[in-house]
C-alpha positions in Angstrom: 101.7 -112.1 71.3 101.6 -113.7 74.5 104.3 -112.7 77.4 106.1 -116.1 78.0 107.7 -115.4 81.1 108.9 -117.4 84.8 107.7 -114.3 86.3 104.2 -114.7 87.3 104.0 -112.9 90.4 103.6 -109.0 91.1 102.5 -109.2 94.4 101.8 -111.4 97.8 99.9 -109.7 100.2 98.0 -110.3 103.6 95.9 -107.9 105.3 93.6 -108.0 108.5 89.6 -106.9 108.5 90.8 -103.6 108.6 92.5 -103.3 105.4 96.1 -102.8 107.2 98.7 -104.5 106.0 100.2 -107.7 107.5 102.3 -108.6 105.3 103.1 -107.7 101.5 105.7 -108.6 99.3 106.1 -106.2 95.9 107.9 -108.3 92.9 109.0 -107.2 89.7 111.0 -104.1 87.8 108.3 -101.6 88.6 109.4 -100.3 91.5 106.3 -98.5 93.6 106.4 -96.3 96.9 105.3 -97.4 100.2 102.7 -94.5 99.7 101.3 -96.4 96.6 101.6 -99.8 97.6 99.3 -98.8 100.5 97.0 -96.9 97.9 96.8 -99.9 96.2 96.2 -102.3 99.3 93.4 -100.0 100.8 91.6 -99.7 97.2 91.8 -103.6 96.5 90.6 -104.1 100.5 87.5 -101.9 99.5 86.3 -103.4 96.9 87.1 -107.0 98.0 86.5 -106.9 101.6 82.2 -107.8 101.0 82.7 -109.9 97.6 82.0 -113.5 97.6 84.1 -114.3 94.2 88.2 -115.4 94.4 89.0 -113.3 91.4 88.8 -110.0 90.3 90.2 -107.5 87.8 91.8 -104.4 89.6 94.2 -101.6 88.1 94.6 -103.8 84.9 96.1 -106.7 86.8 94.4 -110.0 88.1 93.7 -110.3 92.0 93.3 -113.7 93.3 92.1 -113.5 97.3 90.8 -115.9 99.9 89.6 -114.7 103.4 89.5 -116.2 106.5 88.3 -114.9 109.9 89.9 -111.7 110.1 92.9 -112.0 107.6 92.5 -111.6 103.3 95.8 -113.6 101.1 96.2 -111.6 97.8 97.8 -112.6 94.6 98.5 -110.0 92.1 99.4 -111.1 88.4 99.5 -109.1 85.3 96.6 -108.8 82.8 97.6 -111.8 80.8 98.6 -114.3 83.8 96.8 -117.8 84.1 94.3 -117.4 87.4 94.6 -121.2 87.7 98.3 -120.8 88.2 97.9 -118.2 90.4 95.2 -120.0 92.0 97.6 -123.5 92.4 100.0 -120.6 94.1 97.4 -119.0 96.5 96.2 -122.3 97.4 99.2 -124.0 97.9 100.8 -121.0 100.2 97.6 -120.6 102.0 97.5 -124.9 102.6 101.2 -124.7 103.8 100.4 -121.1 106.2 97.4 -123.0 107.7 99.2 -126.6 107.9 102.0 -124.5 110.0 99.5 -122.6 112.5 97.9 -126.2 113.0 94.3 -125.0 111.0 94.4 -121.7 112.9 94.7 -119.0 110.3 93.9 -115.6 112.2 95.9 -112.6 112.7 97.1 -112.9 115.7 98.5 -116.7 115.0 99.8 -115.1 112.0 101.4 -112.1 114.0 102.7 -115.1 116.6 104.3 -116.7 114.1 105.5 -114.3 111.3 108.8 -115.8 111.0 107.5 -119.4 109.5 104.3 -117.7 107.2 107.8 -115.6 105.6 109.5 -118.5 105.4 106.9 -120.3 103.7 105.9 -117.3 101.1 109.7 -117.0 100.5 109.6 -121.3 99.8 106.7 -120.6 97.6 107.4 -117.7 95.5 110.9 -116.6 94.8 111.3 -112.9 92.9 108.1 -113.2 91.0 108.9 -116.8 90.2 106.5 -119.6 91.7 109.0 -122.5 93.5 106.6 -124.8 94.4 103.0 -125.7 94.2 102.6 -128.4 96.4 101.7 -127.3 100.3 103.3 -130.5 101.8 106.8 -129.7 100.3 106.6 -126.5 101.6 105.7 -127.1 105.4 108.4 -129.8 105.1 111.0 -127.5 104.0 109.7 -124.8 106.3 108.6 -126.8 109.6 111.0 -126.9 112.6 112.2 -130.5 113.4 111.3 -131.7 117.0 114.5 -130.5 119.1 113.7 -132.5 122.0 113.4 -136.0 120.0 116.8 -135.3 117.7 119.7 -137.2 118.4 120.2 -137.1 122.1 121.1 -139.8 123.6 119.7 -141.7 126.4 122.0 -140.8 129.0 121.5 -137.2 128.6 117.7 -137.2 128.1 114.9 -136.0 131.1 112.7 -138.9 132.0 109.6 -137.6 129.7 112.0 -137.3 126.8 113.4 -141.0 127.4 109.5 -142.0 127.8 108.2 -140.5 125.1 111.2 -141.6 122.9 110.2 -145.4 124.1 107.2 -144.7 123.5 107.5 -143.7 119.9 109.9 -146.9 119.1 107.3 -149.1 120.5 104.8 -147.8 118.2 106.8 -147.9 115.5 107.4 -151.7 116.3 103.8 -151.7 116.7 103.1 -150.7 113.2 105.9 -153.1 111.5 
């Protein structure tokens, strides 16, 4: 019988060439030490830190993974999870992460800006639960709106804002 259940998710974790942890989020009943989760991390860094695949089978649960530079995304499912939702997941959160760090998906951009890449994980994966699937929706949800351009009027804008604000409505006339 198959497990027909919302709760996809086990685990979201993001760790640098060193196997330390960046960032990790643990879902689900079975509730595991900070001793074991880092057990875990360090044994799924070992044997995934050289492989060229994007999914593997590790302590009975499927590991999805994508590296860049000098930082590894993990997505732990159970046995009998999909890998291509998974995948659409891991894809997805890793589009929106490197959408928001304008293409620059390192550690230290990552460190720089840990508050948006939780903000987007928390936009993509409630509780176990995958939200959304699409990366756009979640950078829009996620993304900071331009403080300098939002309803301020003339009188009280700098001169750059009141140029660049002109010279955004021109364009936009421009493009009609």
């Amino acid at each position: 019988m198959v497990n027909l259940s919302l709760y996809s998710i086990k685990a979201v974790i993001l760790l640098d060439a060193e196997g330390n942890r960046v960032l990790a989020k643990y879902y689900g009943t079975e509730t595991t030490s900070v001793k074991q989760q880092k057990l875990f991390e360090k044994g799924l860094f070992d044997k995934t830190k050289r492989a060229q695949g994007e999914v593997i089978l590790y302590d009975n649960q499927v590991v999805l993974y994508r590296s860049n530079i000098d930082i590894f995304f993990y997505v732990v499912g159970s046995m009998e999870e999909n890998e291509l939702i998974l995948l659409s997941m891991l894809n997805a959160f890793y589009d929106a992460v490197s959408t928001l760090l304008r293409y620059q998906v390192e550690k230290r951009s990552i460190m720089d800006n840990l508050d948006l890449v939780i903000l987007c994980l928390d936009e993509t994966v409630d509780g176990g639960i995958i939200l959304e699937t699409d990366s756009n929706a979640i950078v829009s949800r996620v993304s900071k709106p331009r403080m300098d351009m939002v309803d301020i009027p003339f009188s009280e804008q700098t001169l750059m804002q009141a140029y660049q604000s002109a010279k955004d409505k021109f364009a936009n006339q421009l493009l009609r």
